[in-house]
N, C-alpha and C positions, 0 to 999 in steps of 0.2 A: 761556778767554781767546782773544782773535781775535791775530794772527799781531802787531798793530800794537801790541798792547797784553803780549806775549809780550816784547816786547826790555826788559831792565832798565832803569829810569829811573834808577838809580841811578849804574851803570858805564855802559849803554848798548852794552856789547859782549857781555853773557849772556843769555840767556833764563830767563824764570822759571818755574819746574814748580811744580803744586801741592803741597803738605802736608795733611799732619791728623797735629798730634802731641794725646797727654790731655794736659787740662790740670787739674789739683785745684782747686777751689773749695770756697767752703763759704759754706752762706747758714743763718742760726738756725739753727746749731749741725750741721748737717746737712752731712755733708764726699760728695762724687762727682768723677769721674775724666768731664772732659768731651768729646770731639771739639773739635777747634778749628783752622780751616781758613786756612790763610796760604799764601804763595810764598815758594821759595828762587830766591835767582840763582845758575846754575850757574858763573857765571866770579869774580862779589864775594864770593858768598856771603852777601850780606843777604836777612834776613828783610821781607817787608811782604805786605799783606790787602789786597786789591782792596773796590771796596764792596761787591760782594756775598758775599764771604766774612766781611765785617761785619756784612751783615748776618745769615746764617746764622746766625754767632756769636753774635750777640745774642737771635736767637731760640730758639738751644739753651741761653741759661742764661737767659730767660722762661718756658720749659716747664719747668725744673729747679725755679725759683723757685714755681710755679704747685703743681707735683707737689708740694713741701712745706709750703706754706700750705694746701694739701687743697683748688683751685681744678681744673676741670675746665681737663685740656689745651684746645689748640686746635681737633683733629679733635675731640675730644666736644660741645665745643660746637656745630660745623658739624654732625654727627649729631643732636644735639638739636633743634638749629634743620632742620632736612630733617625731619626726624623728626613735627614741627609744623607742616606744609607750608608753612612762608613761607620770603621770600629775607632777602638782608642789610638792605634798605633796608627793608621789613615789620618786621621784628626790631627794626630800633634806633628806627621809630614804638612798636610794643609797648610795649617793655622801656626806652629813653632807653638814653642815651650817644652820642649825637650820629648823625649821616648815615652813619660811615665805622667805627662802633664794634666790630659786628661782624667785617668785612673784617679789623681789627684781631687781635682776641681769638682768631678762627678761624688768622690765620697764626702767631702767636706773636707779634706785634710791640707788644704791650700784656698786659699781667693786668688780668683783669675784676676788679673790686671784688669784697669775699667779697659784698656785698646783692646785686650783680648775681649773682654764683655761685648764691644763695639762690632770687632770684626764678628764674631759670631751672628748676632744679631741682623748685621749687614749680610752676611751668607748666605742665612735662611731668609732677609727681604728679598734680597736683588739672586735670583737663579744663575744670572751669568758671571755674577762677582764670585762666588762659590765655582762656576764652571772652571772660569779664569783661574783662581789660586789651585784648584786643583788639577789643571792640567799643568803648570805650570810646576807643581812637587810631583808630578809624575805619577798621580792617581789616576786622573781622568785621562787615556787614552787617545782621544781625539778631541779638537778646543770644541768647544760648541759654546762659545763664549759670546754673550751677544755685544762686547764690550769692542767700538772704536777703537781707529787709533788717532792722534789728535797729530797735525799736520801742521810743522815747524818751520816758517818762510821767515828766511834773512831780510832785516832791514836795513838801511844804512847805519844803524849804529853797529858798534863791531860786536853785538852778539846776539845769540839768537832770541826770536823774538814772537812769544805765542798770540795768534792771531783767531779772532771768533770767526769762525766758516761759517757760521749759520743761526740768526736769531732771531727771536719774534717779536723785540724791541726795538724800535725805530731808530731810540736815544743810541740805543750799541752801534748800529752801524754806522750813525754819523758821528760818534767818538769814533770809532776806528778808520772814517774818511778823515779826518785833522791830525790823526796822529801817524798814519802810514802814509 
């Protein structure tokens, strides 16, 4: 806090020092002892949270919230996305969730949807599914995608109808001799 913003607005004769007391919460059943950052006035002795102690606060129990729905914190996601050489504004053409989605999810100030958690994840497993979506939002230049394409033959019934090319399961192919 700067010297102007330091005199209590409350009394107007104290100054405010920071805090951090734990705070208990509990989200799905799941109870933690938080960090939670406010000012005391040394002369009224009121408690109040600047906005940036707000928003701290909000970002420590998004990360809380994140870590128990089994969603990649913040810095993992910023590691993953570095990891994949693109910036934010690359990411959120990729993957959607808007211009500023990223910025987001990387500081704690949103939880990524679990699909988004998913696709990510999937990105950085499979190389070619990351190739794909991103050649596909016009990042990646040329496909180098090592992703098929799956081959759709007309049956007698009047629509179309997806047929296994190629299995290493005996059972599959003699289902698909009885049915085709």
């Amino acid at each position: 806090m700067t010297k102007s913003q330091n005199v209590c607005p409350v009394c107007g004769e104290g100054h405010l020092h920071d805090s951090i007391d734990k705070n208990k919460v509990e989200y799905k059943g799941q109870t933690t002892e938080l960090d939670m950052l406010y000012s005391v006035c040394d002369v009224c002795g009121s408690d109040q949270s600047a906005s940036a102690q707000l928003l701290t606060n909000k970002r420590t129990m998004i990360a809380f919230k994140k870590q128990v729905d089994g969603l990649m914190a913040g810095e993992q996601v910023r590691a993953l996305r570095e990891r994949l050489g693109i910036n934010q504004a690359e990411a959120a053409k990729i993957f959607g969730g808007g211009p500023v989605a990223f910025s987001k999810y990387e500081s704690d100030d949103v939880a990524q949807s679990a699909a988004m958690d998913k696709l990510l994840r999937l990105a950085l497993a499979v190389p070619g599914a990351f190739n794909k979506l991103a050649h596909e939002s016009g990042i990646l230049k040329q496909n180098t995608s090592e992703w098929g394409t799956l081959k759709i033959k007309q049956t007698k019934i009047a629509h179309p109808f997806l047929r296994v090319i190629s299995s290493s399961q005996p059972e599959t192919h003699e289902y698909w001799k009885k049915v085709g």
